[in-house]
N, C-alpha and C positions, 0 to 999 in steps of 0.2 A: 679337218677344220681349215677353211679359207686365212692363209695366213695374214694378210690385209686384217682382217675382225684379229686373229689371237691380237697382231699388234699394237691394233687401237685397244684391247682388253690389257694390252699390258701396260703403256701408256697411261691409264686409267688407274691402272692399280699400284705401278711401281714408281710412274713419271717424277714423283716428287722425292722419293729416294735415290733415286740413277739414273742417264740416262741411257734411255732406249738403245741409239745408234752403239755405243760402246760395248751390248750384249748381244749385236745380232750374231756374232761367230758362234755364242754357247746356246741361241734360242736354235740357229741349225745342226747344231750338236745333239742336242735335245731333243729335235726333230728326229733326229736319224737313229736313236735310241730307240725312243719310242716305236718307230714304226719295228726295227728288229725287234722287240720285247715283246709289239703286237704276235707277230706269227712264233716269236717263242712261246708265248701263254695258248694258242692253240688248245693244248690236252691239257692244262689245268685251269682252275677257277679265278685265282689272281696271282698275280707278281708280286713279289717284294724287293723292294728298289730304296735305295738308299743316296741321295747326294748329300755327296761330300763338298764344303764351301760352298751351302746351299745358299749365302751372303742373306740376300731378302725375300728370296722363297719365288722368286721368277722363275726360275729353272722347274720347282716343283709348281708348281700352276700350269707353266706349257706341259710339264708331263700331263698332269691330269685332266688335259684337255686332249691330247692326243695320243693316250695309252688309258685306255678305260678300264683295265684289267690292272690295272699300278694300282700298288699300296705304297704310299709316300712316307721315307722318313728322310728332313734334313739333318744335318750337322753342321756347326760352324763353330769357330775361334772367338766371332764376334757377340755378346750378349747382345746388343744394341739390333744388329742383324736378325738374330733369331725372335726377339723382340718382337720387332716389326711385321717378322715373316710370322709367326703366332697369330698377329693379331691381324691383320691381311687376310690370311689365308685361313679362315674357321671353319673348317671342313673336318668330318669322323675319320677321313681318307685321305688327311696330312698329319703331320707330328715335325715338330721341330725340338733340336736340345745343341746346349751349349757342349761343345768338344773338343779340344786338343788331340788333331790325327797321328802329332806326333808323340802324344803320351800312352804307353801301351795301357798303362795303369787304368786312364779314362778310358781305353777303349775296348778293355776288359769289362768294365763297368757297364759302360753302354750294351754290350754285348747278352747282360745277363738279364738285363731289362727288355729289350727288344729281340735279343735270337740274331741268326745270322740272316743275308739277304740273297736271294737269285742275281741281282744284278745290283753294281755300283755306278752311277755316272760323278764322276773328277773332272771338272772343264776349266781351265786355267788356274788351278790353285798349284800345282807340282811349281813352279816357274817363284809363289811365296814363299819354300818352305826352303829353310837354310841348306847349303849343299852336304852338311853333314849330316840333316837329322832326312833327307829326301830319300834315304834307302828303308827310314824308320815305317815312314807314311806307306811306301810299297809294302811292307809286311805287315803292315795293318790294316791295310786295304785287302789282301791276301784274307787275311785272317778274321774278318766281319763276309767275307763272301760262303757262302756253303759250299760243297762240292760242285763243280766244275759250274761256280757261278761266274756271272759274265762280268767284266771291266770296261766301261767307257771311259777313257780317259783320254785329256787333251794339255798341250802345252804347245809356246813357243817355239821353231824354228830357227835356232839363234842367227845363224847365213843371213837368212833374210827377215825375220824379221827386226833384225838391229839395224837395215837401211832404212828400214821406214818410220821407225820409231827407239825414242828413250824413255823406260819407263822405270821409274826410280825405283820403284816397291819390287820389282824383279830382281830377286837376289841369288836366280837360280837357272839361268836361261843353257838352254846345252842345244848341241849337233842332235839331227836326225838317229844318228847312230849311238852317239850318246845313250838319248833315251832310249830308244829301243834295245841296247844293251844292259840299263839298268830295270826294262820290265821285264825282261827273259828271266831274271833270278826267282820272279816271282808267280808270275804269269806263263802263257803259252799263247804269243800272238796269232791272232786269225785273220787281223785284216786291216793297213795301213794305209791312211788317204792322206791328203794335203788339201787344206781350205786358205784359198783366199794367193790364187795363185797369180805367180809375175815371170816375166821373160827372163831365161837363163842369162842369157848375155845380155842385161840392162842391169841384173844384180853381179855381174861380173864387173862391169864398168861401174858403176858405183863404189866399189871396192876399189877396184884400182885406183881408181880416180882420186877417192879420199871424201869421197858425196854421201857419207852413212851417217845416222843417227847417232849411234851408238858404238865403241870399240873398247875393247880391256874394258868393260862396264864403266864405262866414264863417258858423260855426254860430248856428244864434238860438236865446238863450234866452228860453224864455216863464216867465211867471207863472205860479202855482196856477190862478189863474180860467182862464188860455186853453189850458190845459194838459187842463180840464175840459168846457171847450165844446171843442176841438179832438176829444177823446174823445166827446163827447156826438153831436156834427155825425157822425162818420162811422160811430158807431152806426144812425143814422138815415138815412144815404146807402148804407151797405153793412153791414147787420145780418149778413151772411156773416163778417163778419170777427169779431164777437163770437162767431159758434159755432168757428170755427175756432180761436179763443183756448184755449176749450175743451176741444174736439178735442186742442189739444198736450199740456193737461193729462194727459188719460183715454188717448187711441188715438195715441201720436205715428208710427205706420207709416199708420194711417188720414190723421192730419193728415198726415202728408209728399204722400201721394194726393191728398188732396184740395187741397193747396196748389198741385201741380204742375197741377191743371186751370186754376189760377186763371191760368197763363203760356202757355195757348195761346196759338197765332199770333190777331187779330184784324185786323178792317178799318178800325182808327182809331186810328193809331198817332199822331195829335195829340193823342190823350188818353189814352195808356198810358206808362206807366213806362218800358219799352226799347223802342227798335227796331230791327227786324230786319230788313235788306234781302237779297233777291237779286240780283245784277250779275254783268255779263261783263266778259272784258278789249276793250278797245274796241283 
């Protein structure tokens, strides 16, 4: 599917719940799901797929736009969310339900009602979930999947992504190795990218400098002056991002295109903003 049309499809159907620019990371997420799940469904009839923090049901609509062999079910924390996405999304070949990922209790329940799934997508919800109960959500995520069913899941980069931003509701942001040390308990990684990637030595200097958004989870405020070189420096690190500025001004469907290039998957996710892994259930 021409992703220009999903966009304006999503625009259309989600615009007034969220916006657009702020999902392009999990619609290429999403994207990259799907297309794996295409050649895994190969030698069966459908998928069953389950998003986790499926919020308004965007994630489930670009699947079933671009995994025609997906059988959709969301979950989410938010009744308001699943609401929405219910009512949105009136298709035989979606389902949404209210869920608590960290109550094993709900999601035994859920389990009895729907079965387990071939594949899970997780795309920024690990980074909500308290750091105590985030080992809960991994073994319940384990334990809705069937045998050696697949894990898409994605979170925070905390390195870098606390230069570029502070965002309150993150109560859970960890290192590269972090995470990936807290899915091995559960999981058997296959395959580890980095979206939405920036120069090693511009997030070096940032750091040193005192130029981040974010430190010890507490917002930093900067001065005028660092406020100036922090814009100055990543002018000259990444000039794409002055034209893009642009861009939003003049062509904001162009800028949404050209911004969504900026989150493809890459090979250095020690120096990109999210990461997105692939795992099985071990």
């Amino acid at each position: 599917m021409n992703l220009q049309v999903l966009l304006q499809e999503l625009e259309q159907k989600f615009g007034k719940y969220t916006t657009i620019e702020y999902i392009l990371p999990s619609i290429v997420f999403y994207s990259v799901a799907a297309e794996y799940l295409n050649s895994f469904s190969l030698d069966r009839t459908k998928v069953r797929v389950l998003d986790v923090g499926s919020s308004y049901g965007y994630g489930v609509y670009t699947m079933s736009k671009l995994c025609p062999s997906c059988i959709l079910t969301g979950v989410d924390i938010s009744k308001t969310a699943v609401s929405v996405a219910t009512d949105v999304l009136k298709s035989e070949n979606t389902s949404f339900e209210v869920v608590d990922m960290v109550d094993t209790k709900q999601v035994l329940q859920f389990i009895k009602k729907y079965g387990k799934f071939d594949a899970i997508t997780c795309f920024e919800v690990f980074e909500h979930i308290l750091p105590n109960k985030s080992r809960m959500l991994l073994k319940n995520l384990n334990l809705l999947l069937k045998d050696s069913g697949f894990l898409f899941i994605s979170t925070p980069n905390q390195v870098v992504y606390d230069v570029f931003a502070f965002t309150k509701d993150h109560i859970n942001e960890v290192t590269l190795d972090k995470f990936l040390d807290a899915l091995r308990e559960y999981f058997n990684i296959l395959e580890v990218y980095g979206s939405d990637l920036h120069p090693k030595l511009m997030i070096s200097l940032f750091w040193n400098l005192g130029l981040v958004a974010r430190q010890k989870n507490k917002k930093v405020s900067m001065p005028r002056y660092k406020k100036f070189l922090r814009k100055l420096l990543r002018t000259i690190f990444e000039p794409s991002e002055f034209y893009l500025s642009i861009l939003k001004q003049t062509n904001y469907s162009s800028y949404l295109l050209k911004k969504l290039d900026t989150y493809k998957l890459n090979q250095k996710p020690e120096n990109s903003s999210l990461i997105f892994v692939i795992a099985k259930k071990k």
